[in-house]
N, C-alpha and C positions, 0 to 999 in steps of 0.2 A: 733148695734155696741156699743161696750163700752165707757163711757164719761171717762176713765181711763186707761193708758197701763206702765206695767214696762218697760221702755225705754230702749233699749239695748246701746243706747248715754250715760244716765247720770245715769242711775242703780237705778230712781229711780222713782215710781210713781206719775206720773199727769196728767193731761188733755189728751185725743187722741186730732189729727186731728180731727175739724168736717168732715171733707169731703176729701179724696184720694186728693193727689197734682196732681194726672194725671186720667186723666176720665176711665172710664169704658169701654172695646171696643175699645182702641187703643191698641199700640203696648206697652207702657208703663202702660194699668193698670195693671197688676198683679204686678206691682214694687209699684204702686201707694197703691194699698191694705193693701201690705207688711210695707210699711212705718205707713199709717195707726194705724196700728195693731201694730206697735213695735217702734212706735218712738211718744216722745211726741212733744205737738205744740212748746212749747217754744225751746226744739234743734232742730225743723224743722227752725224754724224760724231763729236760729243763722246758722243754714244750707243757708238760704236763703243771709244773711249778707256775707259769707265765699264765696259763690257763687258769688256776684258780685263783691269781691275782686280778686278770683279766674281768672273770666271772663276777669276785667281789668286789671290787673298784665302780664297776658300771653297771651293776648289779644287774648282770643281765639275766633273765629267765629262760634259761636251756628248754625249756618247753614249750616255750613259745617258738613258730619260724622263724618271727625275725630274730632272735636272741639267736636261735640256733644259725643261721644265716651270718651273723657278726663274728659269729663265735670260729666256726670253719672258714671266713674270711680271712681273721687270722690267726688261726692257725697257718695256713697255706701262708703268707704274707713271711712268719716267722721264721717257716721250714723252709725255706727261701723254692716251693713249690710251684709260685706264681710266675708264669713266662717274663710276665716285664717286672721283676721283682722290684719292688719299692728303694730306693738307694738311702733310704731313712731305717728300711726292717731290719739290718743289721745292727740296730742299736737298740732294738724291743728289748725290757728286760734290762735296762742299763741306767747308770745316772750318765745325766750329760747336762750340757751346760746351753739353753737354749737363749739364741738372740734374738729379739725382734725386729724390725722393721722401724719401730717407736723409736728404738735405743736402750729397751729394757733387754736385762741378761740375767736369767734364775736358773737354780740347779731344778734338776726335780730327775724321774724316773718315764721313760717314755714305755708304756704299755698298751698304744692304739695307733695304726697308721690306718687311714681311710683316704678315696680320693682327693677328699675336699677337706679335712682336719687331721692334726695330729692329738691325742691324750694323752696324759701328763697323771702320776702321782706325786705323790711322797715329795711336796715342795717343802723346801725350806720356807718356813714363814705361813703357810696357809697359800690357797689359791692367788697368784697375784692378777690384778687389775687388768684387763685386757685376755681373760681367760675366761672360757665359761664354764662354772660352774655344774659339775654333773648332779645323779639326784645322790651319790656322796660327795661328802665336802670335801673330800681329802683328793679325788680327782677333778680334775677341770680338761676342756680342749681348747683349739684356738685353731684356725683357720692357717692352711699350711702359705699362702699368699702376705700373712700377717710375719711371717716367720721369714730373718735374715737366713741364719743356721743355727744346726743343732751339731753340738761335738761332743763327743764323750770325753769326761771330766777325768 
């Protein structure tokens, strides 16, 4: 294995993984390899920060499939793994500055890209109007069609 991979995260060369995040012989190694081989340690590792923001923001249950399901969604989404990568997942993990459609424009932190919503922390002011509500308070989504742009602040 190489001590070095051009990272499809940060486009730029350093360190591999020593070792696949998920072993060999399960259901998740050939994802495990993959990341490996194209992603370096240090965006695994803010992968791993985003992860358990992810985790508690939308309190998902890693045990359940579908938690687990959301969860390697985005993962893959973040580590820009996915063939038609999201042109919004470059900004997971960031504050930016979201418009609407309405004419409203809040800071907040984007930690979800799905096909049909984006989610949103850490707003200035509490969830605003035109946001729903997750089952924490402190996250909300909104419908990506509601949404003018989103820009990093």
């Amino acid at each position: 294995m190489t001590t070095t991979v051009n990272c499809l995260k940060c486009s730029e060369e350093k360190p591999a993984l020593a070792t696949p995040p998920f072993r060999a012989g399960t259901k998740l190694g050939p994802l495990g390899a993959e990341i490996q081989e194209k992603i370096c340690a240090p965006c695994y590792k803010d992968w791993i920060a985003m992860s358990v923001k992810l985790v508690n923001e939308l309190r998902l249950d890693t045990t359940d499939p579908r938690g687990q399901e959301i969860w390697l969604s985005q993962m893959k989404t973040f580590l820009n793994l996915d063939a038609g990568s999201d042109p919004w997942a470059r900004l997971l993990d960031k504050r930016v500055r979201v418009a609407t459609v309405d004419g409203r424009t809040v800071s907040a932190t984007l930690i979800g890209v799905d096909e049909h919503t984006l989610t949103f922390s850490d707003f200035d002011g509490g969830v605003p109007p035109g946001f729903a509500s997750g089952s924490n308070k402190g996250a909300g989504s909104i419908a990506r069609d509601a949404v003018k742009t989103v820009d990093p602040e």
